[in-house]
N, C-alpha and C positions, 0 to 999 in steps of 0.2 A: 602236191608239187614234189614229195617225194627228198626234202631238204632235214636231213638227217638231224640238224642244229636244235629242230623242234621235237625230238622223241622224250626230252626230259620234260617239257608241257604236257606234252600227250597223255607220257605218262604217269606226270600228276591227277592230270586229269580223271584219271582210273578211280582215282579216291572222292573225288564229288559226292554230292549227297543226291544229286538231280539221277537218276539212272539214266535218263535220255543223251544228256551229259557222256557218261561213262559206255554207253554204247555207242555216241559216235567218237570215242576216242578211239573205243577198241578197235570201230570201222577205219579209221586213221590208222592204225599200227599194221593192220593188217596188211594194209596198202605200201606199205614199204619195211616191211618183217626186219629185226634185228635183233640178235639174242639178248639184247639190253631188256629189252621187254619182255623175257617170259617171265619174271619174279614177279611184276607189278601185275601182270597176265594172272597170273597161280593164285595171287592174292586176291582178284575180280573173283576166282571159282573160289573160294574160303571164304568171301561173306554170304552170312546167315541168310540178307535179307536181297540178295541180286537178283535180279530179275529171270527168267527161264531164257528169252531172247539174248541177252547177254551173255548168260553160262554160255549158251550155244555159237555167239559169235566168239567167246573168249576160246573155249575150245578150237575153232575153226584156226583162229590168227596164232593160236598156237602151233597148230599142225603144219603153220607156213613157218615158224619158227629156225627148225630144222637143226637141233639140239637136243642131245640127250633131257638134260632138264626137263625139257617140252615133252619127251617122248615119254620119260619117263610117269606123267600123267595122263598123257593120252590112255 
């Protein structure tokens, strides 16, 4: 829906323990990019145990980021 009010759920959601969880949050963020989300973003690439799909969507929804921060990991 694109309703900005829900990026601080989303972006809880990053932290779940479910990865399936945490990948379609990341698919949620991505869908409506805000720079609130790269720190929660950067922190999905900084755990140990994330899944390869996930690195790879977190990367993606960074690049739509459109923020040094962001770029600065790319």
């Amino acid at each position: 829906m694109g309703d900005k009010a829900g990026l601080a759920s989303l972006q809880g959601a990053l932290e779940a323990w479910d990865p399936s969880v945490r990948g379609a949050a990341i698919g949620a963020l991505a869908k409506m990019p805000d720079r609130s989300s790269t720190g929660p973003l950067i922190k999905v690439l900084e755990r140990e145990d994330e899944a390869v799909q996930n690195r790879a969507a977190a990367l993606e929804a960074l690049g739509l980021m459109a923020n040094e921060a962001a770029l600065s990991v790319l």
